[in-house]
C-alpha positions in Angstrom: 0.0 0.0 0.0 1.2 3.4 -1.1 1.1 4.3 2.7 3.1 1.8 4.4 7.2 3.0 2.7 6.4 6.3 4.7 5.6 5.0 8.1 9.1 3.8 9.3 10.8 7.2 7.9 7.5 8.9 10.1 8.5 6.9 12.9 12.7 7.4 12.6 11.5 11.2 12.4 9.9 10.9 15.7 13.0 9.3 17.1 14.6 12.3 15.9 12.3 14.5 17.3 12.7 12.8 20.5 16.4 12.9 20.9 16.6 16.5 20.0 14.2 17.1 22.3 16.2 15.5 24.9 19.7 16.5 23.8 20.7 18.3 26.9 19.1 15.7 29.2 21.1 12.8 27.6 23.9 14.8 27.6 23.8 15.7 31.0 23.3 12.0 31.9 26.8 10.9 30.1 29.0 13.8 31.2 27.6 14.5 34.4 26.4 10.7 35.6 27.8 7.9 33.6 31.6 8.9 33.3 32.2 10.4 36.8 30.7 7.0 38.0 33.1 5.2 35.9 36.2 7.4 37.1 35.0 6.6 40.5 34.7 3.5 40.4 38.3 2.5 38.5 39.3 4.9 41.6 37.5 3.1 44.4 39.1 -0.2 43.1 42.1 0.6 42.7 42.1 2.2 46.6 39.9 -0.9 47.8 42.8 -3.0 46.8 45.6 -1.1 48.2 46.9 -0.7 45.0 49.8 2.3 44.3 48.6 5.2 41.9 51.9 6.3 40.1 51.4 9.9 39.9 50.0 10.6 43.8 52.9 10.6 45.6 54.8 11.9 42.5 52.3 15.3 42.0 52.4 15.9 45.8 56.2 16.2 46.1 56.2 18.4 43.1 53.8 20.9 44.5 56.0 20.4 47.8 59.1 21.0 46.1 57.4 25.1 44.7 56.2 25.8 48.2 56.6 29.5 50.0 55.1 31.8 52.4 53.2 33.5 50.0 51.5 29.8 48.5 51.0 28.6 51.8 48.3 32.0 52.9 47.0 31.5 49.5 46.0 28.0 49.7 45.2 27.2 53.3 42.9 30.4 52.9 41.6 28.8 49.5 41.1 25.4 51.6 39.1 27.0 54.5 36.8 28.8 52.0 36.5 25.6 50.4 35.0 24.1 53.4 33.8 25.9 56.6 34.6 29.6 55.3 32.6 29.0 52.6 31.3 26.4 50.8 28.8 25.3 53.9 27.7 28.7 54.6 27.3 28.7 50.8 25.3 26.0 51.1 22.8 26.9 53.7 22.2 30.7 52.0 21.5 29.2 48.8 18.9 26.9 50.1 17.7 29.5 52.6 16.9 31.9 49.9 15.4 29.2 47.8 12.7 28.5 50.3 12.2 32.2 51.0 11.5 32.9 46.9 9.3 29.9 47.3 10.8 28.0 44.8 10.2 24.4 46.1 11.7 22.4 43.6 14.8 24.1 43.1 14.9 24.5 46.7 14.3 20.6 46.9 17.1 19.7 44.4 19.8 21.9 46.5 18.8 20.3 49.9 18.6 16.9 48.3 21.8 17.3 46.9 24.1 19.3 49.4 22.6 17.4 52.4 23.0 14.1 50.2 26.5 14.6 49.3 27.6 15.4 52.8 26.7 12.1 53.8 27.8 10.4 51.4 31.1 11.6 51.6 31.0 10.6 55.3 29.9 7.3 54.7 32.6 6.4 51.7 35.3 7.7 54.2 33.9 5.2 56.6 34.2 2.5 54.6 37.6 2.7 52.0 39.6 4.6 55.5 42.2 5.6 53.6 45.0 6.8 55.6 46.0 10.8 54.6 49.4 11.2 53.0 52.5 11.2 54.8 55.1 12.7 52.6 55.5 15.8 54.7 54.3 17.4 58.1 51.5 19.7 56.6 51.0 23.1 57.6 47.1 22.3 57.5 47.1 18.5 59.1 43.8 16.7 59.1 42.5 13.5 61.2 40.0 12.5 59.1 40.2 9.7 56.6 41.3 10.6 53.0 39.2 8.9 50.5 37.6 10.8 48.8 38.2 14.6 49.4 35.0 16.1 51.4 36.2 19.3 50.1 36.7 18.7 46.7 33.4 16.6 46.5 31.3 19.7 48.7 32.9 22.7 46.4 32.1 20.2 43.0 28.2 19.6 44.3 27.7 23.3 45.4 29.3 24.3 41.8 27.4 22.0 40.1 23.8 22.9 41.8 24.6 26.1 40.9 25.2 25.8 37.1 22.3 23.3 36.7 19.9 26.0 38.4 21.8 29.0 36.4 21.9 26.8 32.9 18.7 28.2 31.6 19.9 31.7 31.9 21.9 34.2 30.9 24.6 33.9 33.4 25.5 30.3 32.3 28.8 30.5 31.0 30.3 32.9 33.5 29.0 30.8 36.2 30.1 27.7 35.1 33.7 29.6 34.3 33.5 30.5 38.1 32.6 27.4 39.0 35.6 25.2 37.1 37.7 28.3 38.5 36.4 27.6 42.0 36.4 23.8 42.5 39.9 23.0 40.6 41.4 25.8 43.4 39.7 24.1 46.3 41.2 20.7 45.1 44.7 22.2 44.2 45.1 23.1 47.6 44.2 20.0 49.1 47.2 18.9 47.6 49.7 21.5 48.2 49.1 21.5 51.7 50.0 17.5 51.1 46.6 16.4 53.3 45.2 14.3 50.1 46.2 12.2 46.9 45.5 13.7 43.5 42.9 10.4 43.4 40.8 11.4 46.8 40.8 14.9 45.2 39.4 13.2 41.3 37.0 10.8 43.4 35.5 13.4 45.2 35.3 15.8 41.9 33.8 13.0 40.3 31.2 11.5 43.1 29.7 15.2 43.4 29.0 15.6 40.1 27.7 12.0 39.6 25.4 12.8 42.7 24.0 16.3 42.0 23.3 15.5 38.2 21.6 12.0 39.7 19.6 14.5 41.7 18.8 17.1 39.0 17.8 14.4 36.6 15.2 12.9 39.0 13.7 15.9 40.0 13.8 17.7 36.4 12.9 14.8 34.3 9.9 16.4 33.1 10.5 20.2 33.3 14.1 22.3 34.1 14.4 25.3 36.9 12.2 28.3 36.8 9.5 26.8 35.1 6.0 28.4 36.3 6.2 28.2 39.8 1.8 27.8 39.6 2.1 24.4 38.8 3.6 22.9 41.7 3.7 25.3 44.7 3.1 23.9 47.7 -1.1 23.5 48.7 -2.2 26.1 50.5 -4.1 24.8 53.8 
């Protein structure tokens, strides 16, 4: 029938339709899901088995080897707004000021995935207990297990709740510039004050993201941030 040769190409042209649709979505689910899970786990393996990563003792005594007065303010100061100084008050203004505008599921997404990625990073600590590096007596020494960086993984989910909620606007590009700026600083100076490996600082890069877009993509499956609010505010009583 003459009909029949045009309903696969009408179907295929649906597919189409579909993935375009979707583009961002799919995208978002590869770069910022699937391959920080992967990097994680090859990470988590090779630490689970004791195994020794070439380049972390080898990066740390480099970055030893350039340190001064001047690095050391820089970076502990970079390290303590990385964490308490910060990234947590960060954390609790942004969803603070969420639930003030009323915006409940953007407000739902940052709780979700701040408070989320907290705890997880406790929890992983708790279980690979990886001792910190030893190369040096660090002018910034920690007591906490090492695997994988709770500052690197808190400054990546903040950065990354941020650019999700900002990617539909205009100030996109020079917050995600901020961001990569932001997070790469927070993890170089977890290494230069030699209190983790360059893999605790990857792993905890790559377990934020993977947990924030994991977040985003639940909540947002069907609509993205700053939609109209009217649709799902909160029922009045």
């Amino acid at each position: 029938m003459p009909g029949k040769p045009a309903e696969p190409l009408s179907r295929l042209s649906s597919l189409a339709a579909v993935l375009r649709g979707n583009l961002a979505l799919l995208g978002l689910l590869f770069v910022g899901l699937l391959l920080p899970l992967w990097v994680f786990a090859e990470l988590a393996d090779e630490v689970h088995e004791l195994e020794a990563m070439v380049l972390d003792d080898a990066l740390l005594l480099w970055l030893q080897q350039r340190a001064g007065p001047r690095l050391d303010a820089f970076f502990v100061f970079v390290s303590r707004v990385g964490y308490a100084w910060g990234v947590i008050p960060a954390d609790i203004a942004l969803c603070l000021a969420l639930l003030v505008a009323r915006r409940w599921r953007e407000a739902s997404f940052a709780i979700v995935a701040l408070a989320g990625s907290g705890l997880l990073n406790l929890g992983t600590k708790a279980f690979f207990r990886r001792d910190r590096p030893s190369l040096w007596e660090s002018i910034a020494p920690e007591s906490s297990f090492s695997f994988p960086s709770g500052h690197a993984m808190g400054s990546m989910t903040l950065a990354a709740v941020v650019v999700l909620l900002a990617w539909g606007t205009r100030w996109r590009w020079p917050v995600l510039v901020l961001a990569l700026a932001f997070t790469g600083l927070v993890g170089l100076s977890r290494l230069y004050l030699g209190v983790h490996y360059p893999s605790d600082v990857l792993a905890g890069w790559a377990a934020g993201l993977a947990w924030t877009a994991g977040v985003y993509l639940v909540l947002f499956r069907q609509r993205r941030p700053w939609g109209d609010a009217s649709r799902w505010t909160l029922p009045s009583s």
